[in-house]
C-alpha positions as CSV (number, residue, x, y, z in Angstrom):
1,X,0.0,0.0,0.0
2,X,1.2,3.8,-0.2
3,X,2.8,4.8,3.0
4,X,3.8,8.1,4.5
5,X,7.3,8.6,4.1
6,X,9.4,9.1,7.3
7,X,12.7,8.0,6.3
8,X,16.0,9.9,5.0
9,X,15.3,8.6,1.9
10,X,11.9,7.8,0.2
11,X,11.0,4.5,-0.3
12,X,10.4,3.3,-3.7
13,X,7.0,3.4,-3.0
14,X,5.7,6.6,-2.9
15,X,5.1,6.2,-6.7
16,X,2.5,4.0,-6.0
17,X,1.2,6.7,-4.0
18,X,1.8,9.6,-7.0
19,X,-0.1,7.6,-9.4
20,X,-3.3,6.7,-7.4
21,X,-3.7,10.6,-8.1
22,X,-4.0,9.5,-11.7
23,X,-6.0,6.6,-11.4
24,X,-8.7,8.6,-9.1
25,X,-8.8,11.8,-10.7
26,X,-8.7,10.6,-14.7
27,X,-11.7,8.2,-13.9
28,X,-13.6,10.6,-12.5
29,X,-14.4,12.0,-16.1
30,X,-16.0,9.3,-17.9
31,X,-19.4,10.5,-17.2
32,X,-19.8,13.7,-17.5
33,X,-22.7,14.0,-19.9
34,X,-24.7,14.0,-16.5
35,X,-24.1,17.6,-16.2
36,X,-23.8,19.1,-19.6
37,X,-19.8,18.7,-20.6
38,X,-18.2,16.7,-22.5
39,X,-16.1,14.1,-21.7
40,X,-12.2,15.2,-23.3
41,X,-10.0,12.5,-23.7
42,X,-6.3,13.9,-23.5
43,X,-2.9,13.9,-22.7
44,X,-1.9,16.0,-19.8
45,X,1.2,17.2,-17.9
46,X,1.9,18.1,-14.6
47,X,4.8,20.0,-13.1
48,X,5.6,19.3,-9.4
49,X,7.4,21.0,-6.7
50,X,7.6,21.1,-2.7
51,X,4.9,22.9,-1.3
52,X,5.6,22.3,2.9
53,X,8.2,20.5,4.5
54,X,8.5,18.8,7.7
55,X,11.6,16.8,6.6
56,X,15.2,18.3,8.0
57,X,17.5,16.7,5.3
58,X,15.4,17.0,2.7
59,X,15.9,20.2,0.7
60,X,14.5,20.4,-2.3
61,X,12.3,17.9,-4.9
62,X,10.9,18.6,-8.4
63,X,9.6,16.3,-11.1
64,X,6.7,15.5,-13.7
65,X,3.6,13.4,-13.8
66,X,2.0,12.9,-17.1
67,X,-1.1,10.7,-18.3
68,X,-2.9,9.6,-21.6
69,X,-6.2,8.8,-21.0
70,X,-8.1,7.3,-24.2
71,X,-11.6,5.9,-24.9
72,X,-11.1,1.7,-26.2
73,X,-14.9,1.9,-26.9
74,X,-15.5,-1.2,-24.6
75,X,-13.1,0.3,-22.0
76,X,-11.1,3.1,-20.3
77,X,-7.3,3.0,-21.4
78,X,-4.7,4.6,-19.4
79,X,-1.1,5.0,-19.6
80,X,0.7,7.2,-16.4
81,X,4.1,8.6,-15.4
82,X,5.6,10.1,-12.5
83,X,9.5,10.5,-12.4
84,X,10.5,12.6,-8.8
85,X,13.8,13.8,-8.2
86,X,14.7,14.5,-4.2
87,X,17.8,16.1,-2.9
88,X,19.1,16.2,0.6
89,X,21.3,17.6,2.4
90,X,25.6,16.8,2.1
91,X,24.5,16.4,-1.8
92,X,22.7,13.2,-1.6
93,X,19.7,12.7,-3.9
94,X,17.1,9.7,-5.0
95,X,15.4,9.6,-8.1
96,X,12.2,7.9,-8.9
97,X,10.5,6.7,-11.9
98,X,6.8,4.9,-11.7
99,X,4.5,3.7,-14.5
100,X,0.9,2.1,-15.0
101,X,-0.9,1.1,-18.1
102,X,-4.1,0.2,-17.1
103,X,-7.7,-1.1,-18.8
104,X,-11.0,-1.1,-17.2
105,X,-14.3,-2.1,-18.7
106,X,-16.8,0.0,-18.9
107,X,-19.1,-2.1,-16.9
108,X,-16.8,-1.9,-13.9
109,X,-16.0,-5.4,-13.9
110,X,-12.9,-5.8,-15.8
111,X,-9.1,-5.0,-15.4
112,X,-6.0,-5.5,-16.3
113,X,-2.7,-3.9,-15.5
114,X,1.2,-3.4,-15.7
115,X,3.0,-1.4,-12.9
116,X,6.9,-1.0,-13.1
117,X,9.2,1.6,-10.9
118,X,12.9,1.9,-10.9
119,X,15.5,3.6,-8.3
120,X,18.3,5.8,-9.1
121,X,18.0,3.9,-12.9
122,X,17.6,0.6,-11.1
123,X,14.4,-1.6,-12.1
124,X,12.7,-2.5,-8.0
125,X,9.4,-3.1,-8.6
126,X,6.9,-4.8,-11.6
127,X,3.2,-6.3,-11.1
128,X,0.9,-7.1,-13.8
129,X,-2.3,-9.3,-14.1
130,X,-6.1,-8.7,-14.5
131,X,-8.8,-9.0,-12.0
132,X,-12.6,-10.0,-12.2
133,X,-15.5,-8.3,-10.3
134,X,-19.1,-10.4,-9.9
135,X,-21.7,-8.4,-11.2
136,X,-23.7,-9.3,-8.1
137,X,-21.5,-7.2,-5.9
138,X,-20.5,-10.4,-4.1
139,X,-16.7,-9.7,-4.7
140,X,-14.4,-11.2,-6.8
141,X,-10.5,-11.5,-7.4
142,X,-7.3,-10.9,-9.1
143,X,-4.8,-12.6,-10.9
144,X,-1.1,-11.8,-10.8
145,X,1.6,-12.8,-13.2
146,X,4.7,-10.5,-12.1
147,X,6.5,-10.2,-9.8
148,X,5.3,-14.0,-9.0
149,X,1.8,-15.9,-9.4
150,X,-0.5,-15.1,-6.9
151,X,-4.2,-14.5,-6.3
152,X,-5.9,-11.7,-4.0
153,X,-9.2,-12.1,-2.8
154,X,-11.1,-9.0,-3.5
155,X,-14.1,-8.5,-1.1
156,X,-17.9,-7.6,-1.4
157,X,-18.2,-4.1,-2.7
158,X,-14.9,-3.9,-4.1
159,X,-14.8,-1.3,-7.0
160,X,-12.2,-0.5,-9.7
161,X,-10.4,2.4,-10.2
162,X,-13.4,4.1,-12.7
163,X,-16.5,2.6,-11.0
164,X,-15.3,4.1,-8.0
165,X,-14.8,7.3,-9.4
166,X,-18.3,6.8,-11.2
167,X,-20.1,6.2,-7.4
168,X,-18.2,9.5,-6.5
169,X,-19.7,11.9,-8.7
170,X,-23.2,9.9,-9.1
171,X,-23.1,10.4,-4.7
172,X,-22.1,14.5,-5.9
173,X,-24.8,14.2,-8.2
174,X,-27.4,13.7,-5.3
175,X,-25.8,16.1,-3.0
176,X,-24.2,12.9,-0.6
177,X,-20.9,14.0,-2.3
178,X,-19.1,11.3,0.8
179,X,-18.0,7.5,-0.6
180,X,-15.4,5.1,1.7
181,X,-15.0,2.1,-0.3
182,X,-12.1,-0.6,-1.3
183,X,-10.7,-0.2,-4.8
184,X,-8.2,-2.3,-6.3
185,X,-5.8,-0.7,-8.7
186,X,-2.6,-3.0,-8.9
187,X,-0.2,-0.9,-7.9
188,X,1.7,-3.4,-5.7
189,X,1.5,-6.9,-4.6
190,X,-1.9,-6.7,-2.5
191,X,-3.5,-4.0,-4.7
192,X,-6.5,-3.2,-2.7
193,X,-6.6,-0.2,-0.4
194,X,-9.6,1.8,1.5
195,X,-10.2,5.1,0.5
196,X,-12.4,8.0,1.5
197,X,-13.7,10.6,-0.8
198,X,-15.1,13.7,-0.1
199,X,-16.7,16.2,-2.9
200,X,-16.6,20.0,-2.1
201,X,-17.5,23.4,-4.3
202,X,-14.7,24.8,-5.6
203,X,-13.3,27.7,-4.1
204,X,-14.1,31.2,-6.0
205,X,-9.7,31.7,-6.8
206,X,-10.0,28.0,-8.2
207,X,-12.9,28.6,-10.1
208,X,-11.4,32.3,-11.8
209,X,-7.9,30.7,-12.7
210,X,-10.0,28.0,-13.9
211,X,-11.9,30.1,-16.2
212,X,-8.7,31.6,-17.9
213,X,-8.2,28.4,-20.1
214,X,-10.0,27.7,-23.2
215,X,-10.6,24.2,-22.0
216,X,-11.9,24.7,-18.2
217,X,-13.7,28.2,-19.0
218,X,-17.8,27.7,-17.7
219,X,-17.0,23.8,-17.2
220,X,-18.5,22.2,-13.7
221,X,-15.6,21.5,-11.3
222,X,-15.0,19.8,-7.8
223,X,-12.8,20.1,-5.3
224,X,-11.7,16.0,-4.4
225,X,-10.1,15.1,-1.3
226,X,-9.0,11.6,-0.8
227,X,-7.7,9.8,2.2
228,X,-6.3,6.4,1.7
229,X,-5.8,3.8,4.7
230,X,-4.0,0.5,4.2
231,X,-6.7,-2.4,4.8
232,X,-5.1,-3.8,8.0
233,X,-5.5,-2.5,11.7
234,X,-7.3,0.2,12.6
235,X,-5.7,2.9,12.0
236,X,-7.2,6.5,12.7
237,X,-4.6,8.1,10.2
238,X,-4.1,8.1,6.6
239,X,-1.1,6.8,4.9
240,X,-1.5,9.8,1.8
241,X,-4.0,12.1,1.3
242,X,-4.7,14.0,-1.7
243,X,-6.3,16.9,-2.7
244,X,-7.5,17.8,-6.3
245,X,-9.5,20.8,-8.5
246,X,-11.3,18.2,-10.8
247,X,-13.5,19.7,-14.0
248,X,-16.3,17.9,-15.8
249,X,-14.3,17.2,-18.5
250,X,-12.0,14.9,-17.1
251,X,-9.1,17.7,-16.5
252,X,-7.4,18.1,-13.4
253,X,-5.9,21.7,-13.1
254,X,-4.4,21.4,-9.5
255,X,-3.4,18.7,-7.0
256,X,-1.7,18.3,-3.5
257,X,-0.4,15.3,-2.7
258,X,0.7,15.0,1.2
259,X,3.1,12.5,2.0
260,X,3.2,13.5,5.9
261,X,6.4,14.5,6.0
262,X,6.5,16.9,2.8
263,X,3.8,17.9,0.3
264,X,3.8,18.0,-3.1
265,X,2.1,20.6,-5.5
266,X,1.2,19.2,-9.0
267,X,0.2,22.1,-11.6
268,X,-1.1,21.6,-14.9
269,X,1.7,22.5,-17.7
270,X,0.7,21.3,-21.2
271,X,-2.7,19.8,-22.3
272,X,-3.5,18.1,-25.4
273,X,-6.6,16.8,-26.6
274,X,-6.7,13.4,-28.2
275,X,-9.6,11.6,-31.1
276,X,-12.1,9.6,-30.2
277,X,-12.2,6.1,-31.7
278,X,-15.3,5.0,-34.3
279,X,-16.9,2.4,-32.3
């Protein structure tokens, strides 16, 4: 699961944690006909910087996250990057790259994925397999094939990444804008995490820098905050929270990720809008 980095160094892992942003806030457009925009399948980049700091050694950070999200007529295709450079103190630094290409079926039911990170240039981490959900709700389960062959168990009212974010907006929808549910994603070798959602108005500064860009100018938009907890224990704390200015076109103009020790501010660089397929 993500964690809250409290180490020196940041483990590996906090790329899982960078790209359940992506997952979360990309899904989150694929309905939005429910409101009057248009759905806007695109290529997006992010530039991202420190924002607080409660770490000592660490002194700076900087890096990119970048998605391609594409209609498959049957399904939701994505393919996500985030590369993180950090740099401590005495001259020290860590850099990480993470990666996920992703399907999921429209009806919810279906996914498969690939997940890869490296370390300094050094390849850690790869899982990839597909996972089944019972249309009855009842549960269902996923199928590794990296890093080794194994099965996980998903329970009753798991969701995917999309159906998740689809139960989000239809709860915003009907003014209940609040959803704590388990989504699998893949991103390491348990892939199922609990997450809580809550949908807010944006604020009136997010809504007027919204409105200076051709593509966000008099579309709906949400502000998302996410807490995600790892499935064991009761814990009263998240591991990584995330906040987000979300649009009704899929685009995500702002996002906070907090790691606990530091925080990171993602903000939109470079958009790109891509064809729809001829289904």
């Amino acid at each position: 699961m993500s964690s809250i980095i409290a180490l020196s160094h940041p483990k590996p892992r906090i790329m899982r944690s960078a790209g359940r942003v992506l997952i979360l806030f990309l899904c989150l457009a694929v309905a939005r006909t429910a409101v009057g925009a248009e759905v806007l399948p695109h290529r997006a980049l992010y530039e991202l910087s420190m924002l607080k700091n409660r770490d000592a050694s660490l002194m700076a950070l900087d890096g990119t996250m970048a998605f391609e999200w594409q209609d498959s007529c049957d399904g939701w295709s994505i393919n996500q990057r985030s590369i993180m450079g950090f740099y401590y103190e005495g001259g020290e630094s860590t850099d990480l790259n993470w990666s996920m290409v992703s399907w999921e079926a429209k009806d919810g039911l279906s996914y498969r994925f690939i997940v890869r990170q490296t370390t300094d240039g050094q390849h850690t981490d790869e899982f990839r397999g597909d996972a089944t959900l019972r249309a009855d709700g009842s549960g269902g389960e996923a199928t590794y094939s990296a890093p080794d062959r194994h099965k996980v168990e998903l329970p009753a009212g798991s969701f995917f990444p999309t159906a998740h974010s689809l139960k989000v907006v239809e709860r915003a929808m009907e003014s209940d804008p609040m959803l704590w549910a388990q989504v699998f994603d893949g991103s390491d070798a348990e892939g199922l995490f609990s997450v809580n959602v809550v949908v807010t108005p944006l604020t009136p500064e997010a809504r007027k820098q919204a409105d200076e860009q051709p593509a966000l100018k008099g579309v709906p938009g949400w502000h998302i905050s996410t807490a995600f907890y790892a499935l064991e224990g009761q814990a009263a704390e998240p591991e990584h929270e995330q906040q987000l200015d979300l649009f009704a076109n899929g685009v995500v103009e702002r996002m906070v990720l907090d790691y606990g020790d530091f925080t990171v501010l993602g903000t939109l660089k470079r958009l790109e809008a891509l064809p729809k397929p001829r289904c």
